[in-house]
Structure formats: C-alpha cells, structure tokens
DRENDO-1510 file (C-alpha; in Angstrom, 1 decimal, always signed):
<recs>
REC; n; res; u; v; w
REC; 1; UNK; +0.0; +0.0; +0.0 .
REC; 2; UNK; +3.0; +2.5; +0.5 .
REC; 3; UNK; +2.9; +2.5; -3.2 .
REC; 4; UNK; -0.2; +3.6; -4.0 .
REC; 5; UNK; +0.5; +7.0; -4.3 .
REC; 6; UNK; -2.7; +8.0; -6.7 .
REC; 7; UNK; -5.5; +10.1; -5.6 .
REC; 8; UNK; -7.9; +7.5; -6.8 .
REC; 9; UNK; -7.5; +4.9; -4.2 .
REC; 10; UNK; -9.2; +8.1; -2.0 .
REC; 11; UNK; -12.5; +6.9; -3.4 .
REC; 12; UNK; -12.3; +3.2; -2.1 .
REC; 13; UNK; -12.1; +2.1; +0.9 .
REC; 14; UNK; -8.7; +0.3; +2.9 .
REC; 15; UNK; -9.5; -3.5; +3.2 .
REC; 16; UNK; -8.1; -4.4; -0.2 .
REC; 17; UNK; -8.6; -7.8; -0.2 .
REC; 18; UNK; -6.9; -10.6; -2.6 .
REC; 19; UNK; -9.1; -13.3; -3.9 .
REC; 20; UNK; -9.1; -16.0; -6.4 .
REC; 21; UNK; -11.3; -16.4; -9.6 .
REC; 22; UNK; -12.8; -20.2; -9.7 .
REC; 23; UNK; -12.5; -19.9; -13.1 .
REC; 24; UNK; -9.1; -19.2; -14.6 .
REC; 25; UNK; -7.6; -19.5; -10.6 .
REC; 26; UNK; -6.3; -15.7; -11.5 .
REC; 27; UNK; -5.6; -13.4; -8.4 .
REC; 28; UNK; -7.2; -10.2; -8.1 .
REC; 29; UNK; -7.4; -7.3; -5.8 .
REC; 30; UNK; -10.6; -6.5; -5.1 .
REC; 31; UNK; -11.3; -2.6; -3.8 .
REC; 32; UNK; -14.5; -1.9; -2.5 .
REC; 33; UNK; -16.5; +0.9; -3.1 .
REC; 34; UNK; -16.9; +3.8; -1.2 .
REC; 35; UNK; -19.2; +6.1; -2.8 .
REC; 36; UNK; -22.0; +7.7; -0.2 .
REC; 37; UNK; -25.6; +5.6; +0.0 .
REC; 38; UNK; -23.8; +2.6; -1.6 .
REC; 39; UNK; -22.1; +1.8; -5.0 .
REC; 40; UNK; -24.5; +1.4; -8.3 .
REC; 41; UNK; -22.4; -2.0; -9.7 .
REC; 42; UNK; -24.3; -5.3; -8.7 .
REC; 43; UNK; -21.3; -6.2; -6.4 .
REC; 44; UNK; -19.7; -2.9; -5.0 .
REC; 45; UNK; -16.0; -4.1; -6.1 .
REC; 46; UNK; -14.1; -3.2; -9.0 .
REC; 47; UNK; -11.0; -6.2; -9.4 .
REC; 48; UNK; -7.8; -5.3; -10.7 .
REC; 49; UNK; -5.1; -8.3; -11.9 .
REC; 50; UNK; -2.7; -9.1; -8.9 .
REC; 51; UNK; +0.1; -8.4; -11.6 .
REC; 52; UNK; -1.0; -5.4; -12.8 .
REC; 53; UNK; -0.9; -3.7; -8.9 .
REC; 54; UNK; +0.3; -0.1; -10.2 .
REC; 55; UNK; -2.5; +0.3; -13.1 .
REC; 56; UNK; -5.5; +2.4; -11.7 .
REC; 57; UNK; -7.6; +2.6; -15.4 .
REC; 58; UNK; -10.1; +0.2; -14.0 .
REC; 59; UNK; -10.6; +2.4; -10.7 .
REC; 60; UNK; -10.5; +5.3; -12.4 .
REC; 61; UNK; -13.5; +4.6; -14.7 .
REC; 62; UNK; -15.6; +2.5; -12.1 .
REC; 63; UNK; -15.1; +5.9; -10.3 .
REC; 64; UNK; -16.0; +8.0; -12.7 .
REC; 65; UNK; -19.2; +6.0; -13.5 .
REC; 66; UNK; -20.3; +5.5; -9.4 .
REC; 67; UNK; -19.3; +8.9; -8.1 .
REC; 68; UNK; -19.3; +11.2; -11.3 .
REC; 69; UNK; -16.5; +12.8; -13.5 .
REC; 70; UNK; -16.5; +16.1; -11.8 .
REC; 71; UNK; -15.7; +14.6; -8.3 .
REC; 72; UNK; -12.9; +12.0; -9.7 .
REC; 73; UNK; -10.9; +14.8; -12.0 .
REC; 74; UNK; -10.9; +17.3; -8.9 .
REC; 75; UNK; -9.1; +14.0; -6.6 .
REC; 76; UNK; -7.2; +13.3; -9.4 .
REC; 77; UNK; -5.6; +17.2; -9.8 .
REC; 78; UNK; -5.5; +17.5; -5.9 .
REC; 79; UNK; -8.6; +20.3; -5.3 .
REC; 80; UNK; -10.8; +21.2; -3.3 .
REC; 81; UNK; -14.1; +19.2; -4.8 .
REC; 82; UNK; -17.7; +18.1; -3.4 .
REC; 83; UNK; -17.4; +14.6; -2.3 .
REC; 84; UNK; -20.7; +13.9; -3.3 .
REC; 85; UNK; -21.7; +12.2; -6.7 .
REC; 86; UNK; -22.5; +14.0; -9.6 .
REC; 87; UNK; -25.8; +15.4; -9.6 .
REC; 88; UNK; -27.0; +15.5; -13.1 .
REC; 89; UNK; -29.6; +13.1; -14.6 .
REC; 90; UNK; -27.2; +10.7; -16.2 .
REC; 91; UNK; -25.2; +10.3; -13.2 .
REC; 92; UNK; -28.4; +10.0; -11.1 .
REC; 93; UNK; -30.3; +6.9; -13.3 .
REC; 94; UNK; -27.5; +5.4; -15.3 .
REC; 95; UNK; -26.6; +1.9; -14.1 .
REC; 96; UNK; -23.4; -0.5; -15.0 .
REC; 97; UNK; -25.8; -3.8; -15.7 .
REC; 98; UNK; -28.0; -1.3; -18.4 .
REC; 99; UNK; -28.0; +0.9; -21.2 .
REC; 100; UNK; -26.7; +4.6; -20.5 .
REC; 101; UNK; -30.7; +6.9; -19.9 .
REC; 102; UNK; -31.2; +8.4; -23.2 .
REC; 103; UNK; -33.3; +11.6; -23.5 .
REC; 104; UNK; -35.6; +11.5; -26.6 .
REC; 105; UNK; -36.1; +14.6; -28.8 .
REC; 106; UNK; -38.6; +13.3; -31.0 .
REC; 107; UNK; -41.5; +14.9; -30.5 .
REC; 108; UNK; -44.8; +13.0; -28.7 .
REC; 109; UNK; -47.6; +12.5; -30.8 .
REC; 110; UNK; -51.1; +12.7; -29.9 .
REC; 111; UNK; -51.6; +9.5; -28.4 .
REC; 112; UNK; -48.5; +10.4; -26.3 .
REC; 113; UNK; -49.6; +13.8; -25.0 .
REC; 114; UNK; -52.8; +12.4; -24.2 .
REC; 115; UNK; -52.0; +9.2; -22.4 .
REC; 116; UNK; -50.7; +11.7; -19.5 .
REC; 117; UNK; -52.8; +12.8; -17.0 .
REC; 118; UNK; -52.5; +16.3; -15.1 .
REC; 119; UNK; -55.1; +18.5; -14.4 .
REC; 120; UNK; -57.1; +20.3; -17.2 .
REC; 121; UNK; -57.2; +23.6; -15.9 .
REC; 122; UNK; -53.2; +23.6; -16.5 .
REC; 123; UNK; -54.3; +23.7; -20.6 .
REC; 124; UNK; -54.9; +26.9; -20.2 .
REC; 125; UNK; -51.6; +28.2; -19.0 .
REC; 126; UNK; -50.4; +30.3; -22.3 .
REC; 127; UNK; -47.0; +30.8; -20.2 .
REC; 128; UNK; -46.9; +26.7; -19.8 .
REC; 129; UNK; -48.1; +26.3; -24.0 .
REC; 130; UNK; -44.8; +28.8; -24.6 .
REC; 131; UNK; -42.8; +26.3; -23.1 .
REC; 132; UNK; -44.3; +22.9; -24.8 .
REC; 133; UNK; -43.6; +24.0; -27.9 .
REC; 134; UNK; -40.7; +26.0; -27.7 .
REC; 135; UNK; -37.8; +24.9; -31.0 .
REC; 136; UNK; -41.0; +22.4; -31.3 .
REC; 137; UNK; -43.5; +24.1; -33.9 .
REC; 138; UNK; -45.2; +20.9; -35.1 .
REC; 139; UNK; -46.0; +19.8; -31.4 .
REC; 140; UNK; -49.9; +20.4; -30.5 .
REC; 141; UNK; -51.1; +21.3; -27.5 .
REC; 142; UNK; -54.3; +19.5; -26.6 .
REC; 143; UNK; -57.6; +21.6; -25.6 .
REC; 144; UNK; -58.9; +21.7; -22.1 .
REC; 145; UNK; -61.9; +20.0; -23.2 .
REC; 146; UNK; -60.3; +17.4; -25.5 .
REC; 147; UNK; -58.6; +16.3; -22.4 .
REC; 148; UNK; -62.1; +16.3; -20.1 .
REC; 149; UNK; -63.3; +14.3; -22.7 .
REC; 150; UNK; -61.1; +11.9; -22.7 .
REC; 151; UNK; -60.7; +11.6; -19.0 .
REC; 152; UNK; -64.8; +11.3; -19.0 .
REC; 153; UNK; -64.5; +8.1; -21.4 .
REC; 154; UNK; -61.9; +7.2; -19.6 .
REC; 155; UNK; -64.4; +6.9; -16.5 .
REC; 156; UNK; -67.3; +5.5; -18.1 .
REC; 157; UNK; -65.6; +2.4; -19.8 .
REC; 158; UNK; -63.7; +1.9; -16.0 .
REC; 159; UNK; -67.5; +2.2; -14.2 .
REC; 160; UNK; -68.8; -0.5; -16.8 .
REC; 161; UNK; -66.4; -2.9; -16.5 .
REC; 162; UNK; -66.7; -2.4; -12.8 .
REC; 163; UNK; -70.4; -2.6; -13.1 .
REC; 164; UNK; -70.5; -5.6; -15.0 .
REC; 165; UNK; -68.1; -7.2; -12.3 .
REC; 166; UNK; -70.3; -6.4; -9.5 .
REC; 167; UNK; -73.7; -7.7; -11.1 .
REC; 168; UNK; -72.0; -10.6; -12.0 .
REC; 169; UNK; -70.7; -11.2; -8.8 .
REC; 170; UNK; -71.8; -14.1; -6.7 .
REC; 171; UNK; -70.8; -13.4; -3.0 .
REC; 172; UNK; -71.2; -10.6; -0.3 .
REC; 173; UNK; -70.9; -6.5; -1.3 .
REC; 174; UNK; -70.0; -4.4; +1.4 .
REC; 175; UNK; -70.6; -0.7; +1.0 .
REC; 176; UNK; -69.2; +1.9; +2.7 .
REC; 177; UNK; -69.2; +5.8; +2.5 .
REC; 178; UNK; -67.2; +9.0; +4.5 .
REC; 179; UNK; -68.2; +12.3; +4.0 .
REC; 180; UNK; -66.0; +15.3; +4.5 .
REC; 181; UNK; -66.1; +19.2; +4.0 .
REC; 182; UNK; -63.2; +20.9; +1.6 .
REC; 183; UNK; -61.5; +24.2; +2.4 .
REC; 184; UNK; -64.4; +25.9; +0.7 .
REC; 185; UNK; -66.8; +24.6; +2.4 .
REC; 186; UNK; -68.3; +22.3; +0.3 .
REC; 187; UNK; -69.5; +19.1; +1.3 .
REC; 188; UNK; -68.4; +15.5; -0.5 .
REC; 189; UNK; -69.4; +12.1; -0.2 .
REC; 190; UNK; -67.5; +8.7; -1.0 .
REC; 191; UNK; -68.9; +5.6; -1.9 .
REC; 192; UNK; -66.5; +2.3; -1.7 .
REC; 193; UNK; -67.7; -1.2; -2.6 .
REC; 194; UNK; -65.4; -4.2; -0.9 .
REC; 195; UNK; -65.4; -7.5; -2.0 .
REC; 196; UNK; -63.8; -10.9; -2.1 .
REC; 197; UNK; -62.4; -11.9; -5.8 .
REC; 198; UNK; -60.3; -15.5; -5.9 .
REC; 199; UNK; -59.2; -15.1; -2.1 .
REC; 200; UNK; -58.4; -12.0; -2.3 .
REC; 201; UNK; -59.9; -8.4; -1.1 .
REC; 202; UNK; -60.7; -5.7; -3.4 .
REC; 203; UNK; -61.7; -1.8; -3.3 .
REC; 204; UNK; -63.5; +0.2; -5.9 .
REC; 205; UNK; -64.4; +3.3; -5.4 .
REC; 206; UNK; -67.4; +4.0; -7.0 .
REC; 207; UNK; -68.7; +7.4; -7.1 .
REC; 208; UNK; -68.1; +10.9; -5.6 .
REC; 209; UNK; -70.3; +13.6; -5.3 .
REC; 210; UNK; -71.3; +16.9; -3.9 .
REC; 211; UNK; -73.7; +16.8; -1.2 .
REC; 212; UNK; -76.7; +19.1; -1.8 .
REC; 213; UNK; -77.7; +21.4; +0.5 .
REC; 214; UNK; -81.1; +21.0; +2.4 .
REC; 215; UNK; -82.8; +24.2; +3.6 .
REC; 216; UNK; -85.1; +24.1; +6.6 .
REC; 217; UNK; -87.4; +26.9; +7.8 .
REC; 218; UNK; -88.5; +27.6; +11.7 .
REC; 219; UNK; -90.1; +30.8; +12.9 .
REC; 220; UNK; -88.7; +32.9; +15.2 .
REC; 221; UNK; -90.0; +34.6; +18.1 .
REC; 222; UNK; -90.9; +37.3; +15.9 .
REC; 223; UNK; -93.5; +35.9; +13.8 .
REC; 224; UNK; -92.6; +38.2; +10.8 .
REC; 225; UNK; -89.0; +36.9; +10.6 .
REC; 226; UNK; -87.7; +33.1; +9.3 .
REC; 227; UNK; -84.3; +31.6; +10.6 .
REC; 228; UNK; -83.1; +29.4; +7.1 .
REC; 229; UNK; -81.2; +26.5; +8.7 .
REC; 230; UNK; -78.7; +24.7; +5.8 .
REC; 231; UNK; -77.6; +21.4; +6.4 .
REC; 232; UNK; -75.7; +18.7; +4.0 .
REC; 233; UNK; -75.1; +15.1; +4.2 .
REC; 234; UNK; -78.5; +14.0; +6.2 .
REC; 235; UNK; -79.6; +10.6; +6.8 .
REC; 236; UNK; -82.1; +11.1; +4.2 .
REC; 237; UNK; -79.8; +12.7; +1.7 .
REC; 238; UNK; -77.5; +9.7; +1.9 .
REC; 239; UNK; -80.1; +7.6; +1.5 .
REC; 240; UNK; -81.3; +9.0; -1.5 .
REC; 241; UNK; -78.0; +9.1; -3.2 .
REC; 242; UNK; -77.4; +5.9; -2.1 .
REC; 243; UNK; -79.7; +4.7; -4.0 .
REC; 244; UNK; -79.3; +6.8; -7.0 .
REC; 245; UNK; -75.5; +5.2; -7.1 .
REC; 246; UNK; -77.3; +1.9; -6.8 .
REC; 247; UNK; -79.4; +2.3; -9.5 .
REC; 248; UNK; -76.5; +3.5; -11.7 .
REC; 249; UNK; -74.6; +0.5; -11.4 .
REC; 250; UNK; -77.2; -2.1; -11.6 .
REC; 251; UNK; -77.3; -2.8; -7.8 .
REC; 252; UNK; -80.7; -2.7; -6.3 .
REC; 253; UNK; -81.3; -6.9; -5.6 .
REC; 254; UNK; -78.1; -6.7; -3.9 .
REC; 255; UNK; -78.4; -4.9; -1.4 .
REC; 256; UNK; -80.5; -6.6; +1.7 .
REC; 257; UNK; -79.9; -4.3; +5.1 .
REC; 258; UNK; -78.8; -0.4; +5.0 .
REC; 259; UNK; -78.0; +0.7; +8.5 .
REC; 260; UNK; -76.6; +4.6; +8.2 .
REC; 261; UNK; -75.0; +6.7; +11.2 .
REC; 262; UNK; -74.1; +9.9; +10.6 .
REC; 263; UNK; -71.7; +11.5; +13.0 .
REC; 264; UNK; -71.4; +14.9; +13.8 .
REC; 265; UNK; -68.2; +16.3; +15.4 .
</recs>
C-alpha cells in the first residue's frame, strides 16, 4: 500500500482484499467501493489483476461512473471538490448492468400527450403552452376540453367494467361511505364497494359527489321573521344518493340491510 501514491485509491475504501477467480484461478485485488448511499455496480468491487498492482484505469473509470466525472478529475488534480456524486440526470439513473438513460427529442404525438394525466385547468396556462412547444412548432397542444373528454370516457368504460363485475358477482358486497367538507366549504361524499375476488380483497371506489344542501325553515319569536337552517349530508340525503349510485350501477337486488349513522363532530 506505501505504493499507491494516486488520488484514486481516496474513493475506495482500505480493506483491499486478494481473492481467487474459480474460473481461470487468477488473483485479483478487489477494492470496495466507497461512494456515499452505496455503489451502483451489482457487487460494489471493482478487481484489478494481482500483476497489474500499479495500473489504476479500471478504478478510475468505475469511479467515474459510481461517483461522477467532476468529483474524480478534482481528486485526481489535488482540489478542493464536493465529495458527493454527480448530480446530473445521467449520473443519477445510469446503471453499470444497463444501457446509459437516453433523453428522446422526437416529438410525442397525440396519443403520447394524451395518455398523461395532469389536471385540465393547466391547458390553459399560455405561459406553460410557450414552453411545450418552444424549438418544437409541429407539437400540439391538446384543448382543455379534449382532455375532459377523454378523461370522461376514460371513467365510463372503468364504471362498466366495474359494473358488470359487480352484477355478476356471486358473493357478499359491502358498501361503505365517509363524507368530509373541503376548504371551501363544500361538502363531499364517498362511496367504496369491498369484495372478495379468488381469495383476495378488493376496493372500488365508486362514485363521488357533492352533497346538496337542504334548507329548513322555523319561525322565530318574531313571527314576521324566518331563521333558514342549511344542512348537507343528512340521513335522508344519503339515502337517496345511495340509491341513485345503486341504481347507476345495476345494484338494487343486492343490497338486503342499510343501516346509516351519521356522526357529527
């Protein structure tokens, strides 16, 4: 070890150990990774021949590839560096057992653009549109409505197959709802079915909706004036959607016993 005088060995650590290959009975060294959070190779060790003690070309590029080229040039020259790994992209996803990450600049067609799913309203960004097609003239940017419409079918070909999955069904439906009021005070309710499908349990969320608002009138003391009491998510608005949901889906012989509690905090 008194001869290893490069700044590469730095980015290994000490217990250099000599082993055998069961293969060609060659001795190698075998220097073990040091990079922070664990080396990206399958094994962690880069081996060197046993006769070939002073060549470092095989540390060198297993350091460069595990800790980046910015950190290993700056050991190499003796400067101050950051002895973390190279943040770019490359660095980040590239692995020695695959192909390097390659960034595609063909444009996405249609299909492409559609297939991803972010919210609508972001359509209408003109600032966000700028940047889509910036150097790219022949990319389109979709519509705000093309894309509810498309979400919409998206829905109603999910609901049918799960519709056609619970009528068919054999066993037990369990149903359950929560309700719960958003930061503008608007009240929504959840509907979940739960079911049993070849041993084992499954969830569909089946519809949610905006609870309507029931107005109730009681006089006051003063006969001439009216309090107007608004309330949401009652046992008999449940109920009612409840059954709407149930009709919607083809559900109604299903369903046996409907106990509701509402529970007001």
């Amino acid at each position: 070890k008194h001869k290893w005088t490069s700044p590469i060995y730095t980015v290994f650590k000490d217990n250099v150990k000599t082993v055998t290959d069961s293969h060609d009975g060659r001795k190698y060294q075998a220097f073990k990774c040091n990079a922070p959070g664990g080396c990206k190779s399958k094994s962690g060790v880069n081996g060197d021949p046993h006769s070939d003690r002073s060549s470092t070309s095989n540390l060198k590029k297993h350091a460069k590839h595990c800790w980046g080229s910015n950190v290993v040039e700056a050991r190499l020259k003796g400067v101050a560096a950051d002895t973390t790994r190279d943040g770019s992209i490359f660095a980040a996803f590239v692995r020695s057992e695959e192909c390097p990450v390659n960034v595609s600049h063909r444009t996405h067609t249609k299909p492409e653009f559609r297939c991803v799913f972010y919210p609508a309203q972001n359509l209408q960004d003109r600032q966000l549109e700028d940047l889509l097609t910036a150097s790219r003239p022949e990319l389109t940017v979709l519509s705000r409505s093309t894309v509810a419409h498309d979400l919409k079918a998206v829905y109603e070909r999910s609901a049918d197959r799960v519709k056609k999955l619970l009528v068919e069904y054999d066993g037990r439906l369990s149903f359950a709802t929560d309700a719960w009021t958003s930061p503008n005070h608007r009240t929504f309710v959840a509907w979940t079915v739960h079911l049993q499908h070849k041993g084992e349990p499954l969830v569909f969320l089946l519809d949610i909706f905006e609870v309507p608002e029931v107005c109730l009138y009681s006089p006051s003391l003063v006969s001439s004036v009216s309090y107007q009491l608004v309330q949401s998510h009652t046992g008999e608005v449940l109920a009612r959607e409840f059954d709407d949901m149930l009709r919607r889906f083809g559900l109604q012989r299903k369903v046996q016993h409907f106990h509701l509690a509402v529970l007001f905090v």
